[in-house]
C-alpha positions in Angstrom: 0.0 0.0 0.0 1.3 3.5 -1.1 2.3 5.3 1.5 0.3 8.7 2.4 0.2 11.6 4.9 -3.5 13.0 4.5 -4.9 11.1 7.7 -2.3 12.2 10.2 -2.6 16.0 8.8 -6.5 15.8 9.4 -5.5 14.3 12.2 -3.4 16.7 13.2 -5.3 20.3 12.0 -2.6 21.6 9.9 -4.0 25.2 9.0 -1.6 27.6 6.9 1.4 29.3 8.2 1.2 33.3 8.8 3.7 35.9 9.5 4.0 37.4 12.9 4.5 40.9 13.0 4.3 43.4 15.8 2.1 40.8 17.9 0.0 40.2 14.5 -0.8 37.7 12.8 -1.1 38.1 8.7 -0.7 37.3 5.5 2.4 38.0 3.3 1.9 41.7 2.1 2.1 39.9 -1.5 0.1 36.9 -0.5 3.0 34.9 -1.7 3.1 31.4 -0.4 4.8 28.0 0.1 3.3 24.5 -0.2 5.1 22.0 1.6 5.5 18.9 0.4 6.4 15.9 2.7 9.8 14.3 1.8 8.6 10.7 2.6 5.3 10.8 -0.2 5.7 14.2 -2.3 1.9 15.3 -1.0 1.2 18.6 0.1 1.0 19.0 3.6 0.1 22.7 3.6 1.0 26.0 2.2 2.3 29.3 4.4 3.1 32.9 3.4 6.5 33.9 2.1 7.6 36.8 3.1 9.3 39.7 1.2 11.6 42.2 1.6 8.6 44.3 3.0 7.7 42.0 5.3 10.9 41.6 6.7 11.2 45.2 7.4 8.1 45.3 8.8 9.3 42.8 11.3 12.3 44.1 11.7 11.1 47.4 12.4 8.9 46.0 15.0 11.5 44.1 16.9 13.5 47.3 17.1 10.9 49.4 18.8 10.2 46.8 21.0 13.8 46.6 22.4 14.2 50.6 21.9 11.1 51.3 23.5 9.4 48.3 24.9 9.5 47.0 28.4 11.7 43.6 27.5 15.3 44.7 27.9 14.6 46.7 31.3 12.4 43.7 32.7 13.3 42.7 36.2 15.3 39.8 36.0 12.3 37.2 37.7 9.8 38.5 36.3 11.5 37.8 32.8 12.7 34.0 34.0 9.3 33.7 35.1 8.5 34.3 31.6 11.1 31.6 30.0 10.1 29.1 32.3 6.5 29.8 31.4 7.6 29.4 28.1 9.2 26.1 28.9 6.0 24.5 30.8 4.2 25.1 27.4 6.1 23.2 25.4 6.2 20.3 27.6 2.7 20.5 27.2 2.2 20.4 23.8 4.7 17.6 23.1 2.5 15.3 21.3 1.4 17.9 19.2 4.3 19.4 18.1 6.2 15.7 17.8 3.1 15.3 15.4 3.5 18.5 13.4 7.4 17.9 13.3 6.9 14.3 11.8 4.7 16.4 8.9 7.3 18.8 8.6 10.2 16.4 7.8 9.2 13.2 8.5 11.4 12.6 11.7 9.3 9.8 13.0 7.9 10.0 16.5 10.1 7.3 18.4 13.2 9.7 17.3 11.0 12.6 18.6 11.0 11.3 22.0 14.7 11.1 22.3 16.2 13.3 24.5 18.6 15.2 21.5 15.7 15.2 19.4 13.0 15.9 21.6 11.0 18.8 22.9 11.9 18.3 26.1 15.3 19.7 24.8 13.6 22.6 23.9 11.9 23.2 27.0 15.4 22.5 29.3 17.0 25.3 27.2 14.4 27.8 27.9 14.7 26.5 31.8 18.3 26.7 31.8 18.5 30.4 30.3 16.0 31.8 32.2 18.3 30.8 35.2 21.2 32.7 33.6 18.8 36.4 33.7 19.6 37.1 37.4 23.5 35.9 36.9 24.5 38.7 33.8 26.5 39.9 35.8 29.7 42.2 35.5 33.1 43.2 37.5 34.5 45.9 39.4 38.4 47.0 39.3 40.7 48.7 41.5 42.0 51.7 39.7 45.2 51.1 37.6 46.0 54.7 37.6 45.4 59.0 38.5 42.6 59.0 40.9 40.6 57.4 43.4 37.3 55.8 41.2 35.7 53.1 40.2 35.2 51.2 37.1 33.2 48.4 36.7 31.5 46.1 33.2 28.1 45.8 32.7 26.1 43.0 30.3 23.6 44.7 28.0 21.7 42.7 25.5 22.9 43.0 21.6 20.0 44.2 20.2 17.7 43.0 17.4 18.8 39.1 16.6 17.9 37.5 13.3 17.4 33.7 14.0 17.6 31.3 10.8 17.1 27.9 11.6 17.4 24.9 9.7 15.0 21.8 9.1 17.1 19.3 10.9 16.3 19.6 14.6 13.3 22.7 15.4 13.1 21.8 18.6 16.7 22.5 19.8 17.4 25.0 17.4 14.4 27.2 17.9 15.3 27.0 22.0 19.0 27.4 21.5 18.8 30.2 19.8 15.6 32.0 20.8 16.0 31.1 24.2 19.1 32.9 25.1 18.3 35.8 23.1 14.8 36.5 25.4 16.9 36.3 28.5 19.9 38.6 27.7 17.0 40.8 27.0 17.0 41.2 22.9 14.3 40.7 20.4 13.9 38.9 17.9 13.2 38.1 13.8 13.3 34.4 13.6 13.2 32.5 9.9 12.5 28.9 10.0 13.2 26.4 7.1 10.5 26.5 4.8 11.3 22.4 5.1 10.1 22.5 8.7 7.5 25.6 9.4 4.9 24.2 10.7 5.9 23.0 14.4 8.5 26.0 14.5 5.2 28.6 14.1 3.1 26.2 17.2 6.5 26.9 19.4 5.8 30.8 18.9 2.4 30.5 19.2 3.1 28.8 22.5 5.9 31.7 23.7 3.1 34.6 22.6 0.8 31.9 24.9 3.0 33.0 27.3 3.2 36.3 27.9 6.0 37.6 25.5 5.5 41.6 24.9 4.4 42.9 21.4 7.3 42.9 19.3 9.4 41.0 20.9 9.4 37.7 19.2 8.4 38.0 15.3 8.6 35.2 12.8 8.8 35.5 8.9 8.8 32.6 6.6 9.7 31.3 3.4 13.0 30.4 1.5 15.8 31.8 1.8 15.6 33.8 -1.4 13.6 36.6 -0.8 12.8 36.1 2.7 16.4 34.8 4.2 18.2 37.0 2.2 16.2 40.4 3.4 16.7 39.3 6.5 20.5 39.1 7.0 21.1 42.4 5.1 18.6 44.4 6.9 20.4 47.1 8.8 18.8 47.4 12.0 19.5 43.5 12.8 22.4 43.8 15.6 23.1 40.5 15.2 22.7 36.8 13.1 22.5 33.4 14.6 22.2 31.1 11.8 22.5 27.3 11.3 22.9 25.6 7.9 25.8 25.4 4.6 29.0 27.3 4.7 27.7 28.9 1.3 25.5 30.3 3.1 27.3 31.2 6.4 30.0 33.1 4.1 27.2 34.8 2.4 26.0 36.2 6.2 29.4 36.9 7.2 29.8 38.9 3.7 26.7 41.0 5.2 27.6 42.1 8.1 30.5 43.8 6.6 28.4 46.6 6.0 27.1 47.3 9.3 29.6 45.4 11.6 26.3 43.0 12.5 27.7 40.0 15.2 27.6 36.9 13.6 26.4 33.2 15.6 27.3 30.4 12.8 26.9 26.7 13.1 28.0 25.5 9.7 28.4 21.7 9.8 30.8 18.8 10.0 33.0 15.7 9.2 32.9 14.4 12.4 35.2 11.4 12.8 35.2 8.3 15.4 38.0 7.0 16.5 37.6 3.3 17.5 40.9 1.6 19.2 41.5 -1.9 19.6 40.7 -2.2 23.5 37.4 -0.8 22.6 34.0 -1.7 23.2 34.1 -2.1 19.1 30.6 -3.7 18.8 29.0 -0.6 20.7 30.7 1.5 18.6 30.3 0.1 15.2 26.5 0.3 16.2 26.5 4.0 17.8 28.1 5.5 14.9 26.4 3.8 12.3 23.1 4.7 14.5 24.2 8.0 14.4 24.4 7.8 10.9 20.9 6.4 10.1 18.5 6.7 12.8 16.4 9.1 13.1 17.5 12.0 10.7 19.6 9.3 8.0 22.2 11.0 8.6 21.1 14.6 8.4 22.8 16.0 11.2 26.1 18.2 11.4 27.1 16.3 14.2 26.5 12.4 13.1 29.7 10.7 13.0 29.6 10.0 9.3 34.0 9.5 9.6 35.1 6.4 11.2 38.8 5.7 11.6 39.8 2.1 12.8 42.2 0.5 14.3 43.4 -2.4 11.4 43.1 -5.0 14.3 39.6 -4.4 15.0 38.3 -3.2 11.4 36.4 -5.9 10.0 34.6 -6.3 13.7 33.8 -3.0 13.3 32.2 -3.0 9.8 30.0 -6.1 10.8 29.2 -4.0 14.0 27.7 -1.3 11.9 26.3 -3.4 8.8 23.9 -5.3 11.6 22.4 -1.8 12.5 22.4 -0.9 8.7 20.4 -4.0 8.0 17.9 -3.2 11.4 17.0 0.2 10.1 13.1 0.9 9.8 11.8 3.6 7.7 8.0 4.5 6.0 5.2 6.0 7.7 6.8 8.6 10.6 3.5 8.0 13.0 4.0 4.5 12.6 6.0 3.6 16.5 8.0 0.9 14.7 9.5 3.4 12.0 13.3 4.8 12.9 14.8 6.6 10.5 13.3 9.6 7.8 13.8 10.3 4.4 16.1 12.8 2.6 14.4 15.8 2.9 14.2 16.8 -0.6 15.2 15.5 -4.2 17.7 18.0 -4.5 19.6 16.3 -0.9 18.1 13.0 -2.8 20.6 13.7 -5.8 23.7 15.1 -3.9 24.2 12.1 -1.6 23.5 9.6 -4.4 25.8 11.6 -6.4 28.6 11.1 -3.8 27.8 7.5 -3.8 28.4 7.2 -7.1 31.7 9.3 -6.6 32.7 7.1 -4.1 32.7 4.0 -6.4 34.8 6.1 -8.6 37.5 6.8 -6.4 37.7 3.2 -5.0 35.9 2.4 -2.2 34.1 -0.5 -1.3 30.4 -0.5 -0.6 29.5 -3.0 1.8 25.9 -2.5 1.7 22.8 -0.1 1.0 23.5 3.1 -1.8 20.3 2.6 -3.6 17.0 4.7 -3.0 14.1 2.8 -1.9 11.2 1.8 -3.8 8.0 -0.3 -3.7 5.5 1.8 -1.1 8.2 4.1 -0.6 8.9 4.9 -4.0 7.5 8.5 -4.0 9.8 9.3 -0.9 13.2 10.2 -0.6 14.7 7.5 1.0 18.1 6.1 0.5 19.0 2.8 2.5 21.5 2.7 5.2 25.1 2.8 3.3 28.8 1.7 4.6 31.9 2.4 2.6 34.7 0.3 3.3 39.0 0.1 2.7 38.1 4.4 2.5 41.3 6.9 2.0 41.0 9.9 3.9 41.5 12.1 0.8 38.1 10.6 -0.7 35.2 12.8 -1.4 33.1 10.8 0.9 35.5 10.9 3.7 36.2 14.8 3.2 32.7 16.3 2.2 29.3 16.4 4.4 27.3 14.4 2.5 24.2 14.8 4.5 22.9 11.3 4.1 22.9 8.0 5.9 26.9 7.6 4.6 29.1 6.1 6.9 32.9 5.7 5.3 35.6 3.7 7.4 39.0 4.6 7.1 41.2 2.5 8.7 44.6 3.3 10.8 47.6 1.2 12.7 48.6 4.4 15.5 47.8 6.9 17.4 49.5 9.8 15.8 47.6 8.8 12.1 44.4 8.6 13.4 44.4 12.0 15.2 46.3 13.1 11.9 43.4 12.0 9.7 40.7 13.5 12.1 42.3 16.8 12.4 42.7 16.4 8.3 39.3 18.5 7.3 38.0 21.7 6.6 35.6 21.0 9.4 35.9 20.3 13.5 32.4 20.4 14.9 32.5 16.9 16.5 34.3 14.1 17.6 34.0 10.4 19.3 36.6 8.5 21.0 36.4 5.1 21.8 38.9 3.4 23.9 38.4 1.8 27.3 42.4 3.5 28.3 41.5 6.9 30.0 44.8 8.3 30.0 44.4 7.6 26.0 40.9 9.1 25.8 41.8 12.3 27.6 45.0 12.5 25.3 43.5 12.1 22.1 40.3 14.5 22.8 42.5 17.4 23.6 44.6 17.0 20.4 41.6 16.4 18.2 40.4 19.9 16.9 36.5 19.9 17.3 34.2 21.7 19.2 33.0 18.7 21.3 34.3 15.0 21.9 32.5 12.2 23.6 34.4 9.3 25.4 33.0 6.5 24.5 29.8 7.8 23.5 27.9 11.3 22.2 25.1 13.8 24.3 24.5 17.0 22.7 22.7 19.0 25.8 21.5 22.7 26.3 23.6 23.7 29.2 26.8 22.8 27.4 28.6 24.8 24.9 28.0 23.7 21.3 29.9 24.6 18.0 32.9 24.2 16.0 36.4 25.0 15.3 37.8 25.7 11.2 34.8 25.9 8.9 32.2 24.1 11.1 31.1 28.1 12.3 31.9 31.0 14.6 30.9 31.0 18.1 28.8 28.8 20.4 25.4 27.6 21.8 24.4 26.3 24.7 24.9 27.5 28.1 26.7 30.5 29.7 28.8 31.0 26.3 25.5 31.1 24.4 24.0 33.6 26.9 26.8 36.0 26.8 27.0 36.0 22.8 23.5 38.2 23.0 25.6 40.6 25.2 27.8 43.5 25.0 30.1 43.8 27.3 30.1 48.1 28.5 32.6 49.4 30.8 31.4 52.5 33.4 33.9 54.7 35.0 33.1 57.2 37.4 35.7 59.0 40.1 34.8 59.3 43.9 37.0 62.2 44.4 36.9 66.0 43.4 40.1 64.9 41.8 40.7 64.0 38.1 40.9 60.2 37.1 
């Protein structure tokens, strides 16, 4: 039976997507719109308004008076955390709901939803954790270096206007680790979610205007990123851009700011290798990174370990480690509780990580199982079956490029010193594993390895840590205090206690 989505979105109530603006909901001043189409069937799920360069200056505009004027940045500390964790209790709330709407935004099925990484519990632990940050923006006082007796002390102001642009990966911990520490350093915001994943992303502000949020302060435009994206980033009363997404595109934002020194937030992906050692737990971590490379998203996720490097003396263990969960893999209808894994999430992504399949049989590797998209009922979907490359060279495409897909390439290595010189050889250093059951070792080789975070024998991404990349993989950090202090500026205040000059 062909595989369809119409029950679950009468199931669900999907109604079309508006703009908010200024506390208001609308239409696109154009009536321009967007129809979704779901990446596991090709049906249209539902259509929302795409926003031009009008509307985004309309929001814009709205944001700014609300921080220039509006009661938000001055807000007494508890009475904005109150707010957050407001904001928090109603997305625990409406979990089900939005798990539903997520699963007809991109098809991540429901089991993965209620993983912790994945879930919107995430979501609501970020807004939790930042709202206990408000009280704590804190500054410092100094003795006087020189002339006469004063004092001079910092302060933390919020940045400004933010200009949130998330991807369609993960809008449950992307919306709260952006959005969240933003509303409690005190800014506003312009937030742009994929037009892949709109639906639950416009619920989540519907749930934080639920809340109490001031006119103004949170305003959402959708659409692609060409008109609406692109008006956004270049619009010259944003203070500052978080985005997560392609380098093409985080070049393109950094380009912009040139103009108006905007601060720039970029998560731009990864190549993120495991290291698996001979006195390893190899079994576990065959199956953890091959999970990692097809549950849930397929292997649409910056941080999946897509790169694993393995010890000679343990490779072939390894390989059958990871083709077992590669043959387990589940995938069809999203609402179904047995399904685990999504499809690609659009023909384009479909044709780019088949391409590099076919590049990687070019170049020599061996394919030990999956490459093929998947037919039958699940011929109008997206899908591409769970894929290992074997006897991989580090210079190969697939071992170098983010393919984005459920790819997993194993490189094999005889030392120490290679494998950390093979991980350290990319453009990218978002992520990292290290499996190994001698501490001393773990500790050694997750300090040389140049990511922004390494898991020991496993991989947690949470909201109170920092999370982001070194080389290519972006510019700054979410996640906890770091993230917090990015939507501040840092002012200093001098003022003498004498009559006498300082």
């Amino acid at each position: 039976m062909t595989l369809t989505m119409q029950q679950h979105r009468e199931e669900v109530g999907i109604k079309d997507g508006l703009l908010l603006v200024d506390g208001q909901w609308r239409q696109a001043r154009r009536e321009t719109t967007w129809s979704h189409q779901h990446p596991a069937t090709g049906e249209s799920i539902g259509e929302f308004a795409v926003a031009g360069s009008e509307d985004v200056d309309e929001a814009v505009r709205a944001a700014r008076r609300a921080f220039d004027d509006g009661p938000w940045p001055h807000m007494r500390a508890g009475e904005r955390a109150r707010l957050l964790n407001g904001c928090a209790a109603l997305l625990r709330e409406h979990t089900d709901e939005l798990r539903a709407l997520q699963a007809l935004d991109n098809s991540v099925p429901l089991s993965f939803g209620s993983i912790y990484a994945g879930s919107v519990a995430v979501a609501a632990d970020a807004f939790d954790h930042h709202a206990g940050w408000i009280d704590k923006a804190g500054g410092q006082t100094f003795a006087p270096y020189q002339g006469g007796d004063h004092l001079a002390m910092t302060f933390r102001e919020p940045i400004g206007v933010v200009g949130a642009v998330l991807p369609w990966n993960a809008p449950f911990l992307l919306f709260a680790q952006k959005v969240a520490p933003a509303l409690a350093a005190g800014c506003t915001v312009v937030l742009k979610p994929s037009e892949y994943a709109t639906f639950s992303v416009l619920r989540m502000v519907e749930l934080l205007v639920e809340a109490g949020l001031p006119q103004g302060v949170i305003n959402v435009v959708t659409g692609p990123g060409d008109p609406t994206g692109e008006a956004l980033i270049t619009h010259e009363q944003i203070d500052k851009v978080s985005f997560t997404g392609s380098r093409e595109v985080g070049r393109r934002i950094v380009e912009a700011s040139a103009g108006t020194m905007k601060r720039v937030s970029l998560e731009l992906g990864g190549k993120s290798p495991a290291i698996v050692f001979p006195d390893a737990d190899v079994g576990m971590a065959g199956m953890t990174a091959m999970g990692m490379v097809t549950m849930g998203l397929s292997g649409q996720a910056c941080i999946a370990h897509t790169r694993a490097l393995v010890h000679r003396d343990v490779y072939d263990e390894f390989v059958a480690a990871a083709e077992m969960i590669a043959g387990s893999v589940t995938y069809g209808d999203p609402f179904d509780p047995g399904v685990q894994a999504c499809p690609l999430i659009n023909e384009r992504q479909l044709n780019r990580v088949l391409g590099y399949v076919e590049k990687a049989h070019e170049e020599g590797a061996r394919l030990v199982t999956g490459g093929d998209k998947a037919g039958g009922d699940l011929g109008a979907g997206h899908f591409v079956t769970p894929t290992i490359f074997a006897d991989v060279d580090n210079s190969m495409s697939i071992a170098q490029q983010e393919i984005f897909g459920p790819v997993l390439s194993v490189v094999p290595f005889d030392d120490e010193d290679s494998a950390i010189g093979m991980a350290n050889d990319s453009e990218y250093g978002l992520g990292a594993g290290v499996y190994t059951a001698d501490a001393q070792r773990a500790f050694r080789v997750a300090r040389r390895v140049r990511s922004g975070t390494v898991g020991i024998n496993g991989f947690q991404v949470e909201p109170h840590l920092p999370f982001g990349g070194f080389k290519q993989s972006g510019l700054g950090r979410e996640g906890g205090q770091a993230a917090f202090e990015s939507y501040t500026e840092l002012k200093t205040v001098m003022m003498p206690l004498t009559d006498e000059m300082m």
